[in-house]
ZATORLUM-282987 format. One record per atom (N, C-alpha, C): x, y, z; residue in one letter. Coordinates in steps of 0.02 Angstrom, whole numbers, plus 32768, in hexadecimal, padded with zeros to 4 digits. Last residue first. Layout:
! ZATORLUM-282987
XYZa;...
***
This chain:
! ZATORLUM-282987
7DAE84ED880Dx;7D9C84BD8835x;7D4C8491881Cx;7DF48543878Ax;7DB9854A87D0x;7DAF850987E6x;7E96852F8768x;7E4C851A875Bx;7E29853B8799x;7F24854487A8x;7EE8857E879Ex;7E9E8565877Bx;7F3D84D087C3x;7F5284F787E3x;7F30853487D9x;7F3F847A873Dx;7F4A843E877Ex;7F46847F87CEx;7F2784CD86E2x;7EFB849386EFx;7F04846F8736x;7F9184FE86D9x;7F40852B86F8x;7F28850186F6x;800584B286B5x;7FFD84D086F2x;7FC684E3870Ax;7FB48479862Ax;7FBC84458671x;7FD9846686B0x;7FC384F485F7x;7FA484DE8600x;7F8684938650x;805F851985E3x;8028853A8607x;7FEE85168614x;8086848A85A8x;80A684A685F1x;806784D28614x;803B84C3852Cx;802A84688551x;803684808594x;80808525850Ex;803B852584FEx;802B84E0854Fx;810484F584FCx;8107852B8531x;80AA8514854Fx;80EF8471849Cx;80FF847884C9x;80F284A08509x;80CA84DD842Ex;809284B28437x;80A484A68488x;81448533841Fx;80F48557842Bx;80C28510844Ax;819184D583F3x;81B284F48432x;815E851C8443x;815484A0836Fx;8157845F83B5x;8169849B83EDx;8161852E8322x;811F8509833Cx;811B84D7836Fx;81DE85358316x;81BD8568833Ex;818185398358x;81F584C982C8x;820A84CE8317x;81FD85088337x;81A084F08244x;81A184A98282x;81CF84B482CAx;82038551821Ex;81AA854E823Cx;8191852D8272x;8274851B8213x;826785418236x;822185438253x;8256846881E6x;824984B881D8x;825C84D3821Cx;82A583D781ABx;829083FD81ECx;8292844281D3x;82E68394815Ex;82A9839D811Fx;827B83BC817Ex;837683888111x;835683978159x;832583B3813Fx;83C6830280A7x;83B1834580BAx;8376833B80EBx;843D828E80DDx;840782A680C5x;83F182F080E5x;84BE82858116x;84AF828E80C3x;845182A780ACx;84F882D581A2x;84C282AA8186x;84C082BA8137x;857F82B4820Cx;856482D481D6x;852C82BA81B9x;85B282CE82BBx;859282A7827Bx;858B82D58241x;864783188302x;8607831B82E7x;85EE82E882BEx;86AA827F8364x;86AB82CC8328x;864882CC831Dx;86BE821183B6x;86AC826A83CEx;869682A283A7x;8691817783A6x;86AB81B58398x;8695820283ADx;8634811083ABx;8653811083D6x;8676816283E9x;862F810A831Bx;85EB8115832Ax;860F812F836Dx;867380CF82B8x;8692810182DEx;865B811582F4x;864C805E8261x;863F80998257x;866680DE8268x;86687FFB82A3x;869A8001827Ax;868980468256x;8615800A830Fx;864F800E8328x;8676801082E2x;85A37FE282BAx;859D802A82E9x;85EB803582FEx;85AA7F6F829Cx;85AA7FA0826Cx;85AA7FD6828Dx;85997F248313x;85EC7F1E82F0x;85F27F6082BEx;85117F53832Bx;85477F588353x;85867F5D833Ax;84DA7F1182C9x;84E17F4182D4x;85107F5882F6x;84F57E7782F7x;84F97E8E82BBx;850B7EDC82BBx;84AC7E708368x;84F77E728362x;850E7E888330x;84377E998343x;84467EB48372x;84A37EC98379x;841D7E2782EFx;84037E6A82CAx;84337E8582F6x;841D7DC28345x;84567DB6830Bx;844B7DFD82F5x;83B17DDB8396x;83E57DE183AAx;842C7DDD8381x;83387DB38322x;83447E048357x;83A67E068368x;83617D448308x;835C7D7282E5x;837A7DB082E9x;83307D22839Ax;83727CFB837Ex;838F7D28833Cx;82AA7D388375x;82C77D5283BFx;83047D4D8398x;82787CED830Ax;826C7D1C831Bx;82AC7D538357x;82937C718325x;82B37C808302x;82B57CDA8306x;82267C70839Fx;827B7C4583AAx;82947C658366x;81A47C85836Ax;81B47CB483B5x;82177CA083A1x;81927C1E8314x;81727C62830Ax;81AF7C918323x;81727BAC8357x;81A07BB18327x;81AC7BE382FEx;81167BE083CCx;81767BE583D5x;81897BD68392x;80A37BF18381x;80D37C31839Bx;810A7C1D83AEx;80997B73834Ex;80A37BB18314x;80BF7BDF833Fx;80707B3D83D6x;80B67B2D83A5x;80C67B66836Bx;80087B8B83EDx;802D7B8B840Bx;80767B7E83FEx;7FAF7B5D837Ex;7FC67B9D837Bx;7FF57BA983A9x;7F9F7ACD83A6x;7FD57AD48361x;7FD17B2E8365x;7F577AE98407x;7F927ACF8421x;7FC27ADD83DAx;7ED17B1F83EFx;7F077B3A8421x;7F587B27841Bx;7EB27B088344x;7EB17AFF8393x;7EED7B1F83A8x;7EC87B6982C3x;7EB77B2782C8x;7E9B7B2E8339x;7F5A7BB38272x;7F157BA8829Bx;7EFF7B6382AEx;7FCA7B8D8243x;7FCD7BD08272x;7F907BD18287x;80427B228210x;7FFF7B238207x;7FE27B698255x;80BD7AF781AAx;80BA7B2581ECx;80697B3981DCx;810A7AE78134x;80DD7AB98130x;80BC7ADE8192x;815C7B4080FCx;81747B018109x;813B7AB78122x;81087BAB80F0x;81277B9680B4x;813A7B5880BBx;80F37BDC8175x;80CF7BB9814Cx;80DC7B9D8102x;81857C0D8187x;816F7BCE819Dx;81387BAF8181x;81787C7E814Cx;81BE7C3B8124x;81A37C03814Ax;81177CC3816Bx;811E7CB28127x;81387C6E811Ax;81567CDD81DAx;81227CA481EBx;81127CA5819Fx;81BB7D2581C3x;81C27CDC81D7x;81977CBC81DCx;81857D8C819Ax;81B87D7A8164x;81C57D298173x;81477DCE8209x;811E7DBD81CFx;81307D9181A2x;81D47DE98260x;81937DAB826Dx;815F7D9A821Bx;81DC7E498216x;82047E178225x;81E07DD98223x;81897E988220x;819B7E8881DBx;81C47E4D81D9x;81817EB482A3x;81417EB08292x;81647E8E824Cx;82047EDB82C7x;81F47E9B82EDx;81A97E9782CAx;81F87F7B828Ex;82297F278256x;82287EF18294x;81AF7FA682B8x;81967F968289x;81A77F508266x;81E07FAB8360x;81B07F838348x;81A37F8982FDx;82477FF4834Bx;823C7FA18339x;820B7F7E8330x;82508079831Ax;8256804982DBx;8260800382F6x;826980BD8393x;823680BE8372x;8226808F832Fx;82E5807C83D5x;8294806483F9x;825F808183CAx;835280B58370x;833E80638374x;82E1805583ADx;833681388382x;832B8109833Ax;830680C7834Dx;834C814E840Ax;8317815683F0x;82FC814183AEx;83CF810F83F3x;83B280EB8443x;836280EC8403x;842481788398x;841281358389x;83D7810D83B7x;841181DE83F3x;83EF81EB83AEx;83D78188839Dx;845D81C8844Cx;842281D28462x;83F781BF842Cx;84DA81C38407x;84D681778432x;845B81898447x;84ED822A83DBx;84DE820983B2x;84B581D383C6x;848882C8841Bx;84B182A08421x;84AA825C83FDx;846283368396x;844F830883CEx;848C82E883E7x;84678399832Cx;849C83868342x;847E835A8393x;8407839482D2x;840183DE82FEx;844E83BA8342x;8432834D8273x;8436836D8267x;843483C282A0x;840D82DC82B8x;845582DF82BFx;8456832082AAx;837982E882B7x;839082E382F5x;83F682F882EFx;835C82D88219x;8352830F8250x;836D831E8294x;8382824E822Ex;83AC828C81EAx;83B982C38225x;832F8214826Bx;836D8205828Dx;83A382448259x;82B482398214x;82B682468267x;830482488273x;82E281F681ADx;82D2822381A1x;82CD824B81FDx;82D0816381E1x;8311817F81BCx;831481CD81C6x;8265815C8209x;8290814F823Ax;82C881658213x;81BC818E81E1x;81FD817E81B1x;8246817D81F3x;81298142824Ax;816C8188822Ex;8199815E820Dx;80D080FE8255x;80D381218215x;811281558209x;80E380D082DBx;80DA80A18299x;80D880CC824Bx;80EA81248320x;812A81158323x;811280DD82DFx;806081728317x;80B6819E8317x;80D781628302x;801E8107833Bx;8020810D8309x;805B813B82D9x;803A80E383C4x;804980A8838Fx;804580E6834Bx;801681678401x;807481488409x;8076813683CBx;7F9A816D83F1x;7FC581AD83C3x;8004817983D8x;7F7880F8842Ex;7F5C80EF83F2x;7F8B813283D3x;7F91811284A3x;7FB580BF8492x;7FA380E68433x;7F43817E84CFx;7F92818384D6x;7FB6813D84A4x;7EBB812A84B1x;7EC981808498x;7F16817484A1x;7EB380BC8510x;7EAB80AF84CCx;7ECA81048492x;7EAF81098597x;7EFE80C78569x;7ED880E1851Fx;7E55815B8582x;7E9D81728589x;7EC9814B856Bx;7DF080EA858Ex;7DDE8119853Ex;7E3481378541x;7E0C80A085E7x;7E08809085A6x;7DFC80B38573x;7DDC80F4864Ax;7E1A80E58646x;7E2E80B48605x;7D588108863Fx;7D8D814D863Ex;7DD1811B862Dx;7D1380978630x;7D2780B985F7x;7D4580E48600x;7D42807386D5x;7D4980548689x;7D5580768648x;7CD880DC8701x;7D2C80CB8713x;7D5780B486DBx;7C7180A386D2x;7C8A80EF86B6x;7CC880EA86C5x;7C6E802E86FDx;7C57803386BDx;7C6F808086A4x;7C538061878Cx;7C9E80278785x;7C9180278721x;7BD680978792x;7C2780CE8797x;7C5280958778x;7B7980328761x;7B83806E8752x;7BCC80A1874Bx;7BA77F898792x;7B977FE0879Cx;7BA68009877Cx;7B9E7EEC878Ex;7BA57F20875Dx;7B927F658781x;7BEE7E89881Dx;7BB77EA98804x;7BC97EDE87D4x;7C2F7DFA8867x;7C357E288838x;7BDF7E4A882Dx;7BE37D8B88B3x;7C107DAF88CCx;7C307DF488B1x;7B577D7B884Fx;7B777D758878x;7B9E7D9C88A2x;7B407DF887E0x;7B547DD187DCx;7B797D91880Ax;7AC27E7487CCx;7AE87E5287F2x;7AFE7E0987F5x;7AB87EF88778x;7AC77ECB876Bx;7AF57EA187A5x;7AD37F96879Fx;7AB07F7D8766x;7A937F30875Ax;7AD57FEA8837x;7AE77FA6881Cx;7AA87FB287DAx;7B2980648864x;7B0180728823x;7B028033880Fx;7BB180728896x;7B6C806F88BDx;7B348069888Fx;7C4B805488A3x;7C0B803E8886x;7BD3803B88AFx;7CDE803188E2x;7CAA807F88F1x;7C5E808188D4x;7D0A7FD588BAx;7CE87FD288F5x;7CE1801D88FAx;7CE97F6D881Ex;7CF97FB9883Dx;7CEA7FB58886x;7CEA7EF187CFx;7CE57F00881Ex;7D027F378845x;7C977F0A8760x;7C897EDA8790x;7C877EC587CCx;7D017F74872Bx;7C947F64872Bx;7C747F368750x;7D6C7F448743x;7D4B7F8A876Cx;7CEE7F808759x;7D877EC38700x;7DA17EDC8749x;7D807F188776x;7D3C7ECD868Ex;7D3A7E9D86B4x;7D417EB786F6x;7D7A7F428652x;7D327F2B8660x;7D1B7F0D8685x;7E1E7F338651x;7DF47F7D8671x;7DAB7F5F86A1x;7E0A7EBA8603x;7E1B7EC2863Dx;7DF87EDD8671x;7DEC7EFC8590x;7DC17EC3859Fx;7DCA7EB885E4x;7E4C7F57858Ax;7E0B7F768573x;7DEE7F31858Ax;7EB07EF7857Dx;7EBF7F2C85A4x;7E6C7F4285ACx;7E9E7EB084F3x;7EA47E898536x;7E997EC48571x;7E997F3884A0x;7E717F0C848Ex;7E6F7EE184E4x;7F247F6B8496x;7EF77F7084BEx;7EBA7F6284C9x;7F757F138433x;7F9A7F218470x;7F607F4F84A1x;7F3A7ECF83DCx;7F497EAB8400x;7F6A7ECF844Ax;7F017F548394x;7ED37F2C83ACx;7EFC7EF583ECx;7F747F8C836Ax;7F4C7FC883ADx;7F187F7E83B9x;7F997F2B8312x;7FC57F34834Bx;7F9E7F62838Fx;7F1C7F4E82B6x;7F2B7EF382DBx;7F617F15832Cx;7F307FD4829Cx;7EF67FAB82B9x;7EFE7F5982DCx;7FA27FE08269x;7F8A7FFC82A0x;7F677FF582BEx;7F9F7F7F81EEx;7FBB7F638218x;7FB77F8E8266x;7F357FE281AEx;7F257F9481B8x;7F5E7F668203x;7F708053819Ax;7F3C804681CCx;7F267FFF81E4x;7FD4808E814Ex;7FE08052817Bx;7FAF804481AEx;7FC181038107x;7FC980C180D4x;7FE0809580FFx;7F8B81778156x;7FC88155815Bx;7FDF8119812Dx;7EFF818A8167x;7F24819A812Cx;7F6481A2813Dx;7EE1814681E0x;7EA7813381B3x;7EE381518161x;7F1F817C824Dx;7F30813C822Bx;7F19812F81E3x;7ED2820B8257x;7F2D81FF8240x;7F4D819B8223x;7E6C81D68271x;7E7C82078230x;7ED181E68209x;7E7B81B082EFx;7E59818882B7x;7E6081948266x;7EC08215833Dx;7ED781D08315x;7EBA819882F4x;7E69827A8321x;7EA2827E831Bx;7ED78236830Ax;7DDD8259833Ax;7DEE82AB8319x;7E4E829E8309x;7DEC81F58396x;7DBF81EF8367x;7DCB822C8328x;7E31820E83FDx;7E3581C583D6x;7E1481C383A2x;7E1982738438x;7E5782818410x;7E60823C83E3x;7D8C82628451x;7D98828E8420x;7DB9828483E4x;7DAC820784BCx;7D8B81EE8479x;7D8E8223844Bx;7DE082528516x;7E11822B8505x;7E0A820C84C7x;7D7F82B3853Bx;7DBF82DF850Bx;7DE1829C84F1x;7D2E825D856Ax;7D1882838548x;7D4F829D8510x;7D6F823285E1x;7D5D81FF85ACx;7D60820C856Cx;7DFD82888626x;7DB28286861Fx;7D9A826A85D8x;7E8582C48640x;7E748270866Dx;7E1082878650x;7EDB83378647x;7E8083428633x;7E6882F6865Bx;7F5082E4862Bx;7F56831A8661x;7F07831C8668x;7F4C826C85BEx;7F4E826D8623x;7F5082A48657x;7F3C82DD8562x;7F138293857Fx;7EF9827285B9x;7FAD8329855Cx;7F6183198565x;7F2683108571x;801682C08541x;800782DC8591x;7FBC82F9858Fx;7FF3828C84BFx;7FDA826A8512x;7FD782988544x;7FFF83028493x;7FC58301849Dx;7FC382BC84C9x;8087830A848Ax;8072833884B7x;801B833784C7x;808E829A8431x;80C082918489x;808D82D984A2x;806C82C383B4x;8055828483EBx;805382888434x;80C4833A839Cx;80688342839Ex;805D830983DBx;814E82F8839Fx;8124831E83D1x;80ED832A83E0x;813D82AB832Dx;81408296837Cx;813482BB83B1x;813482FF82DAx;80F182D682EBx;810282BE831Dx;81AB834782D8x;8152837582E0x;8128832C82FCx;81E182F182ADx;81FD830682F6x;81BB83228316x;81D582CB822Fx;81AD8299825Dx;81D282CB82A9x;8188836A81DFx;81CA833681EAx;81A382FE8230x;80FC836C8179x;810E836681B0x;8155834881C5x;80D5830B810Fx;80C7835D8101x;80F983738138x;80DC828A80A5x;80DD82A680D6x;80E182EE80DAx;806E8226804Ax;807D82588048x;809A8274808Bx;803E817C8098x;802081BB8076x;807081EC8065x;807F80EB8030x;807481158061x;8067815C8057x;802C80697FCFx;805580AE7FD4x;802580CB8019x;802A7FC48000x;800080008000x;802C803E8000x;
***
């Protein structure tokens, strides 16, 4: 699937993200959390040319969490006075059901701008920008490598359970043959990871990665002025904000 068009350096978009968790969690209200899930990262996935895999990964990683939440606080909130539904020792209430969706609409809002920042940014293009405003290298690299794994442990994996079903590796069925599909899945996988790791590594040291002198980047710095007026405004903006909020709101 071609990817959209970018307009934005990815430093801008990491920031948009990162400053709208805070947020998220600063406001803590259902209301603003479905907004930003709905006005902002539904959008933003939806014309990314990677929604499909944003959706499975936002599905597996809060999908269980969100079922949890339900279970655990709708059932057995102990501040619940509002019984809906009594279930024995457990009972459905009212508040333990709002509890719930507050705190499932937040995960789901913060999990959902991270995954999608970090699934659609260009990591090359980020790491340009970063040497370019002269970062530190060892830092620059830390933030490459945690934003670009999960894609390439997502491609990775995709690449092996290819080669395994190829060999004859059967991935549904019952419990137990999916269980085998995941270690014969999970073992090359990992083993991968860590040959990648070393791998790198030797290339980083023959690089002179280790070294003191400035970097240089070949690619061009596609970061505006504009743009860093705008993250240092959004920022200050956010700061003020979560101070009157936590200190001059009215009560």
């Amino acid at each position: 699937m071609r990817f959209r068009r970018r307009i934005f350096n990815p430093l801008t978009e990491l920031a948009v993200a990162a400053l709208l968790v805070v947020l998220v969690l600063v406001i803590n209200d259902w209301r603003f959390s479905l907004a930003v899930l709905l006005c902002v990262v539904l959008p933003a996935a939806a014309t990314s040319g990677r929604a499909q895999r944003i959706v499975v990964v936002f599905g597996v990683l809060v999908g269980p969490m969100l079922v949890f939440l339900l279970l655990l606080h709708g059932l057995f909130y102990p501040e619940g006075n509002t019984v809906l539904l009594k279930l024995g020792i457990a009972a459905v209430t009212a508040e333990g059901l709002h509890f719930a969706l507050s705190m499932g609409a937040r995960v789901a809002a913060f999990t959902g701008l991270l995954l999608t920042a970090a699934l659609c940014m260009d990591v090359s293009e980020l790491l340009a920008t970063l040497t370019h405003r002269r970062w530190n290298r060892k830092l620059v690299f830390v933030l490459g490598a945690a934003v670009g794994l999960a894609p390439h442990v997502s491609d990775r994996a995709t690449q092996i359970t290819r080669a395994q079903q190829a060999r004859g590796l059967v991935v549904t069925g019952n419990p137990l043959s999916k269980l085998r599909a995941l270690v014969m899945v999970g073992r090359p996988l990992i083993a991968g990871l860590l040959i990648d790791a070393a791998d790198r590594s030797r290339t980083l040291v023959a690089r002179g990665f280790a070294g003191t002198a400035l970097r240089t980047s070949y690619r061009a710095d596609t970061d505006t002025a504009a743009q860093r007026t705008v993250r240092w405004g959004m920022s200050a903006a956010v700061v003020v904000f979560t101070a009157w909020w936590y200190v001059g709101r009215p009560a």
